[in-house]
Steps between C-alpha positions, in 0.01 A plus 500: 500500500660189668622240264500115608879497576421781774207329613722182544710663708320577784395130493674341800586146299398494117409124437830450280718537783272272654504264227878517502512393883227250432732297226788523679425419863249244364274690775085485429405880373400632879805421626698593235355851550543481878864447396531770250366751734730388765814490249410887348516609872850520461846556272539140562211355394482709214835389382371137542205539238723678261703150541128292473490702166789484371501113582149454342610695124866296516297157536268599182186553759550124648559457836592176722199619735211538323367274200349769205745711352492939466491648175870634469412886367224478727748419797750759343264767455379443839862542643536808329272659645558334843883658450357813411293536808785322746812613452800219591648690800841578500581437843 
């Protein structure tokens, strides 16, 4: 039986990640997720929204782009599982 986590996975881009680009690009939700695809293309652009992350739970959920503000264990809870799924490539 497939649990939720497994059917996340083989979503292409879960709406946190989304959400993530969204607050900090300051980007309206369809092209936040034309960016996200385009950013988990690559080792690059995955490294860049494990920064947006990062950026998002160090500035309490505020950002300078967007006016609401992300519930911090929700944002934390989403990177967790966004670090589980994308590794930060050692390259």
């Amino acid at each position: 039986m497939l649990s939720i986590i497994d059917v996340k996975d083989f979503i292409e881009v879960d709406r946190e990640t989304v959400i993530a680009v969204q607050y900090a690009t300051g980007m309206p939700r369809e092209e936040a997720h034309f960016l996200a695809r385009q950013l988990l293309s690559d080792e690059t652009g995955i490294v860049v929204i494990h920064h947006m992350f990062q950026d998002l739970i160090a500035s309490g959920g505020q950002s300078t782009n967007h006016p609401e503000v992300i519930d911090v264990i929700e944002l934390r809870n989403a990177y967790n599982y966004f670090a589980r799924k994308y590794l930060i490539p050692l390259s």
